[in-house]
C-alpha positions in Angstrom: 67.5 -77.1 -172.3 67.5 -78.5 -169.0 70.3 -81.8 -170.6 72.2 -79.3 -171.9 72.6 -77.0 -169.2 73.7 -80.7 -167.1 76.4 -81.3 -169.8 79.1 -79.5 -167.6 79.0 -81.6 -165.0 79.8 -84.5 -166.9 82.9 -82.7 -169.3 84.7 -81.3 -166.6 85.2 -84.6 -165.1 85.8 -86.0 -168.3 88.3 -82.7 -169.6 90.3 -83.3 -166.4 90.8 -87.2 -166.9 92.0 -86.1 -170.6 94.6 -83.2 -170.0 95.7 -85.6 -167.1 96.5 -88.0 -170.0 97.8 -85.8 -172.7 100.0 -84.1 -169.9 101.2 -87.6 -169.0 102.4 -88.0 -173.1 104.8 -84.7 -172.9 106.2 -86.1 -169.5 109.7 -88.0 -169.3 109.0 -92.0 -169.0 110.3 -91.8 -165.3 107.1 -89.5 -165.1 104.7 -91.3 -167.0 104.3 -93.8 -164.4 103.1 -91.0 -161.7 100.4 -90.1 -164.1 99.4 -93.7 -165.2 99.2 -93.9 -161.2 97.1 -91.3 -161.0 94.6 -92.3 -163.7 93.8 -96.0 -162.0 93.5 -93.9 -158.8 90.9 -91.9 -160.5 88.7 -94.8 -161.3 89.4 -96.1 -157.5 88.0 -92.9 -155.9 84.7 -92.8 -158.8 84.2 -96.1 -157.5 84.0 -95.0 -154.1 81.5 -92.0 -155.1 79.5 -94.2 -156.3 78.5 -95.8 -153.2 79.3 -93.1 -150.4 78.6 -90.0 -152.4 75.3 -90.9 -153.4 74.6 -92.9 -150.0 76.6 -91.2 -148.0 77.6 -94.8 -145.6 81.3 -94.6 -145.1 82.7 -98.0 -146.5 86.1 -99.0 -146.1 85.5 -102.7 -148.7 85.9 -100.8 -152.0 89.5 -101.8 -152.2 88.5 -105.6 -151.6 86.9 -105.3 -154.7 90.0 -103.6 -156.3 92.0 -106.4 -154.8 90.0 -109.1 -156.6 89.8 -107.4 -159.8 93.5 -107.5 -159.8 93.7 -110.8 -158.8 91.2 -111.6 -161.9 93.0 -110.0 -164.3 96.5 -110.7 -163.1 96.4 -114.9 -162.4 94.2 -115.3 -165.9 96.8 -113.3 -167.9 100.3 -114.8 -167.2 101.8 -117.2 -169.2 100.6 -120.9 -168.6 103.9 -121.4 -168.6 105.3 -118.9 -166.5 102.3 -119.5 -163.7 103.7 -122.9 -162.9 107.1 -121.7 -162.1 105.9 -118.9 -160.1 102.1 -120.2 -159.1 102.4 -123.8 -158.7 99.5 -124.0 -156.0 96.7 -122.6 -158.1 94.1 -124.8 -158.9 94.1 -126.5 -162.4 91.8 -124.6 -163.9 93.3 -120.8 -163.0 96.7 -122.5 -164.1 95.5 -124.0 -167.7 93.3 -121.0 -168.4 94.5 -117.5 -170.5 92.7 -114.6 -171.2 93.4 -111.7 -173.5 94.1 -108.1 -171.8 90.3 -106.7 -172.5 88.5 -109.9 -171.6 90.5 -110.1 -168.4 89.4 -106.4 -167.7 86.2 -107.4 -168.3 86.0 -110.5 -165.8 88.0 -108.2 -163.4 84.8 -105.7 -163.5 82.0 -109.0 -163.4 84.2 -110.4 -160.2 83.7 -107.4 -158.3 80.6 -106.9 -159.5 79.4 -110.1 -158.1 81.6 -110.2 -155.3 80.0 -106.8 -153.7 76.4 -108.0 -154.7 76.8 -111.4 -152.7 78.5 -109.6 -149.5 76.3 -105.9 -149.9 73.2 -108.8 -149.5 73.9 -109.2 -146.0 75.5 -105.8 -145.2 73.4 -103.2 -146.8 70.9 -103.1 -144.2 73.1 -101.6 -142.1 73.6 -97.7 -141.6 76.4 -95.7 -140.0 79.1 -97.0 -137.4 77.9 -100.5 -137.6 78.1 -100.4 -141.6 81.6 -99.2 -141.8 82.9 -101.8 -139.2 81.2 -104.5 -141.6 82.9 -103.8 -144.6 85.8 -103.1 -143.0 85.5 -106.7 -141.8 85.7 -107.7 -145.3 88.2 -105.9 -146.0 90.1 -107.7 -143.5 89.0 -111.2 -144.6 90.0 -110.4 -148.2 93.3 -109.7 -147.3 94.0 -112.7 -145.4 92.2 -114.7 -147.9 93.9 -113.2 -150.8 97.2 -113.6 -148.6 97.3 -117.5 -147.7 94.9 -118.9 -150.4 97.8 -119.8 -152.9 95.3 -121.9 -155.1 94.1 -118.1 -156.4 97.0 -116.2 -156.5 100.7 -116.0 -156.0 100.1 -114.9 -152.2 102.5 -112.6 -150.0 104.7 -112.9 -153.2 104.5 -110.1 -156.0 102.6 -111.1 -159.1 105.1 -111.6 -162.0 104.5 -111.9 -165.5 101.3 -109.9 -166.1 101.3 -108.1 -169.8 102.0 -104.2 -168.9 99.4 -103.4 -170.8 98.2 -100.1 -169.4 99.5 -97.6 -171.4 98.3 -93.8 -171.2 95.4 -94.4 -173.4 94.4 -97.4 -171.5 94.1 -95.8 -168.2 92.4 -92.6 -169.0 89.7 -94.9 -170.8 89.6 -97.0 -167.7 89.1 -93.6 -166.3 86.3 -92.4 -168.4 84.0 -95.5 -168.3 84.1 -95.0 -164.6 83.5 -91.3 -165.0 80.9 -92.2 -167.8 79.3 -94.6 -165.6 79.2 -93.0 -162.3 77.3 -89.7 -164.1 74.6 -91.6 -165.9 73.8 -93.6 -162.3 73.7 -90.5 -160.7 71.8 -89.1 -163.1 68.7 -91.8 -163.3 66.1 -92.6 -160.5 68.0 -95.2 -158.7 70.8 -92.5 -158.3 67.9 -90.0 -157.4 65.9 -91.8 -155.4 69.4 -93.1 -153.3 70.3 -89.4 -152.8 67.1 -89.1 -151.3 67.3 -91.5 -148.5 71.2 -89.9 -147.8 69.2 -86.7 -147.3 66.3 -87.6 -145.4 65.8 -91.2 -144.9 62.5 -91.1 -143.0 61.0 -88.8 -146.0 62.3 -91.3 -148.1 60.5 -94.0 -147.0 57.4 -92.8 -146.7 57.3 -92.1 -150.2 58.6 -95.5 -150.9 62.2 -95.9 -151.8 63.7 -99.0 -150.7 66.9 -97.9 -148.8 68.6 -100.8 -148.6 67.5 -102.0 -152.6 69.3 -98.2 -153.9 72.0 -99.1 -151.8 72.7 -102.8 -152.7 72.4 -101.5 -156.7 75.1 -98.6 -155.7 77.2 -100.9 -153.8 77.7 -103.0 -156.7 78.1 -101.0 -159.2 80.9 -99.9 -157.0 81.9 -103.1 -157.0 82.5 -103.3 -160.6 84.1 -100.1 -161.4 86.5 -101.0 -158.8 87.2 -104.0 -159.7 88.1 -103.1 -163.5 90.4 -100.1 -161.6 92.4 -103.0 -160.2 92.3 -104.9 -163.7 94.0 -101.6 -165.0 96.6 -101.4 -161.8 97.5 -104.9 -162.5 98.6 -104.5 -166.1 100.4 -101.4 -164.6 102.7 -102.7 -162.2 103.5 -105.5 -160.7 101.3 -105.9 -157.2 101.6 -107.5 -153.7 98.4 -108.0 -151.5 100.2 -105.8 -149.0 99.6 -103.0 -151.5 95.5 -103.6 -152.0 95.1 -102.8 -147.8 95.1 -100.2 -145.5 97.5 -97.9 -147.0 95.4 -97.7 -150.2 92.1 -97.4 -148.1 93.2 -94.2 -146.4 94.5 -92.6 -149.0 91.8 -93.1 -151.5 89.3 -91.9 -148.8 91.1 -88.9 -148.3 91.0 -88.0 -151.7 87.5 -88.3 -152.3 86.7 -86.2 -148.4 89.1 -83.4 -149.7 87.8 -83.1 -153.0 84.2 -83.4 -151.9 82.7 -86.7 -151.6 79.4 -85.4 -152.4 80.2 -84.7 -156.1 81.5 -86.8 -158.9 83.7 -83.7 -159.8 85.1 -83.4 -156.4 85.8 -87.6 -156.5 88.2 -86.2 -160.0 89.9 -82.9 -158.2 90.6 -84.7 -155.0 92.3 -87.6 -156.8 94.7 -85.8 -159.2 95.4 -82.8 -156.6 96.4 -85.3 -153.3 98.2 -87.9 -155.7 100.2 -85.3 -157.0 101.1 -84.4 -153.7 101.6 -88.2 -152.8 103.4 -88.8 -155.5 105.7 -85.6 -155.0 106.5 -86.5 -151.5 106.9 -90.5 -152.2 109.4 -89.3 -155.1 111.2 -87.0 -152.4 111.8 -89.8 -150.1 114.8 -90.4 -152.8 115.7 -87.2 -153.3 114.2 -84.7 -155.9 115.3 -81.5 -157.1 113.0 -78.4 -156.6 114.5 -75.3 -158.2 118.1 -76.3 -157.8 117.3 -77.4 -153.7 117.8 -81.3 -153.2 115.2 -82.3 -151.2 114.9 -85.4 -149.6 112.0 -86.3 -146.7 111.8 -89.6 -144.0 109.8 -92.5 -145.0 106.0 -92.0 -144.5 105.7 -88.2 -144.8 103.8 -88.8 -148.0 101.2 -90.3 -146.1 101.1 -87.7 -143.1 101.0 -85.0 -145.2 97.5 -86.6 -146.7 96.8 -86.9 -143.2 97.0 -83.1 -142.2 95.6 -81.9 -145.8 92.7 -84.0 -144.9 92.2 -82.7 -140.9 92.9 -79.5 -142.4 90.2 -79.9 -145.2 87.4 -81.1 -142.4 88.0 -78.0 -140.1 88.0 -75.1 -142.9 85.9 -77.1 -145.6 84.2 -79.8 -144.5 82.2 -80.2 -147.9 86.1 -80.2 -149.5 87.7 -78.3 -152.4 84.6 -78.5 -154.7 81.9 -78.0 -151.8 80.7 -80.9 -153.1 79.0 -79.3 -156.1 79.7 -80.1 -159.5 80.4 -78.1 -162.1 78.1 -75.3 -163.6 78.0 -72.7 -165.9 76.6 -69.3 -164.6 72.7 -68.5 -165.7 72.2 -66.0 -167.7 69.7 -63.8 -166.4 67.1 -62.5 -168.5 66.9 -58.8 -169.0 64.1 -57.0 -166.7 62.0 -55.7 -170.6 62.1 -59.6 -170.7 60.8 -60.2 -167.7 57.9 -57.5 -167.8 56.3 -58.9 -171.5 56.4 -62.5 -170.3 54.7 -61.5 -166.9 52.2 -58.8 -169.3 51.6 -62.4 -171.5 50.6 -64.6 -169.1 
């Protein structure tokens, strides 16, 4: 009784991801690619539940890890023959090595899997300001490394020759392992017991949860589930390392504050309600047509609009749109005759 009354909180997330996708199939193509946006951005923003919503330590090195996973799946899936026009300076064996779209998917998941584990080793034992200045450190030394190392990637230029490969299906299953994933960790002991020291860290101690063991295991299965979204970006669109920075730190920590960062279901709403918006406003910047009115909006709007809908969603709800609850189906209460013959009973 007590599983199946938690079922909603897991299909909710999941019916969103999937009338996100089946909209996206009854769209125009020019469309399509504001909803295949949308769907990688999902699995960005789970990622970063994973770790801040059950820990509740602000970390701005998520998108490092989506940054690598991209650079995974992208460098090992171009054409040997196309990376040594356009990637002479990797090392032999990136440039004589091919992988299929799946495997490359999966070694974009393992590479930011282990890439969180070796730097959440050092960092994890740190709490609050000082923890969100460290891994915003690495988010800084990713970029420039991802920038200027040419023997990994293609550098400032735009990566070229990556297999589109993320079609609709692709990205809401991308999606919902990272939905999938982030509900059964919440849902165990480790995912309990980290919850715990978010709440009260001292009562969590004395009974014997290891604060910074729950958050290393959260941080990298962050790590991974970011690291497969940028696997699934990559095979979207072509990417620049420009595009894996700040920008995409802000805006993927507004969306999981205004949905509700405390909630796996508010990590969903947020994503697919400020994206839309992003989207809408991005789009405008070259003109779009709303009910026979051509509107067209300066450069950068998108992202100040995120901006006030996210100072706006601190001041008037500071647990955001979903309170940071998931989703649950009212009890039914048991009539009072009930009541009165199983108190007369016991």
């Amino acid at each position: 009784m007590n599983q199946a009354r938690r079922l909603p909180e897991l299909l909710a997330p999941v019916l969103l991801v999937l009338a996100t996708a089946l909209l996206g199939l009854e769209v125009s193509p020019y469309l399509q690619t504001y909803f295949l946006d949308t769907l990688v951005k999902v699995a960005i923003v789970v990622a970063l539940y994973v770790f801040i919503g059950n820990s509740g330590v602000l970390s701005f090195g998520t998108i490092s890890f989506v940054a690598l996973g991209a650079w995974t799946a992208g460098v090992l899936t171009v054409p040997e023959g196309q990376k040594k026009i356009t990637m002479p300076g990797l090392s032999h064996f990136l440039l004589s090595h091919n992988v299929g779209n799946v495997a490359s998917l999966v070694l974009a998941a393992g590479a930011g899997a282990v890439f969180a584990l070796a730097v959440g080793l050092p960092l994890m034992r740190l709490s609050g300001l000082a923890a969100g200045i460290a891994t915003f450190a690495v988010l800084g030394i990713t970029y420039n490394v991802l920038t200027y190392e040419q023997r990994i990637g293609p550098g400032l230029n735009s990566f070229s020759g990556v297999p589109q490969t993320t079609g609709m299906w692709q990205a809401a299953i991308g999606a919902l392992i990272c939905v999938v994933a982030a509900y059964a960790y919440q849902r165990t002991r480790f995912g309990r017991m980290l919850r715990a020291t978010r709440e009260d860290h001292a009562a969590a101690a004395a009974a014997g949860i290891s604060t910074y063991r729950q958050r290393l295991l959260a941080f990298t299965l962050s790590g991974a589930l970011a690291g497969l979204a940028g696997g699934l970006w990559v095979h979207l669109l072509p990417l620049q390392v420009g595009g894996l920075y700040l920008t995409l730190t802000f805006i993927t920590l507004a969306m999981l504050v205004v949905g509700g960062s405390g909630s796996l279901l508010g990590a969903v709403v947020g994503t697919l309600a400020l994206n839309g918006i992003y989207s809408f406003f991005t789009a405008a910047t070259n003109t779009v047509d709303v009910l026979g009115w051509h509107l067209k909006v300066p450069a950068g709007t998108a992202e100040m609009v995120l901006g006030v809908l996210m100072a706006a969603v601190l001041i008037l709800r500071p647990a955001g749109i979903t309170g940071s609850r998931e989703f649950s189906l009212p009890r039914r209460r048991r009539p009072v005759a009930d009541l009165e013959k199983a108190r007369a009973t016991t």
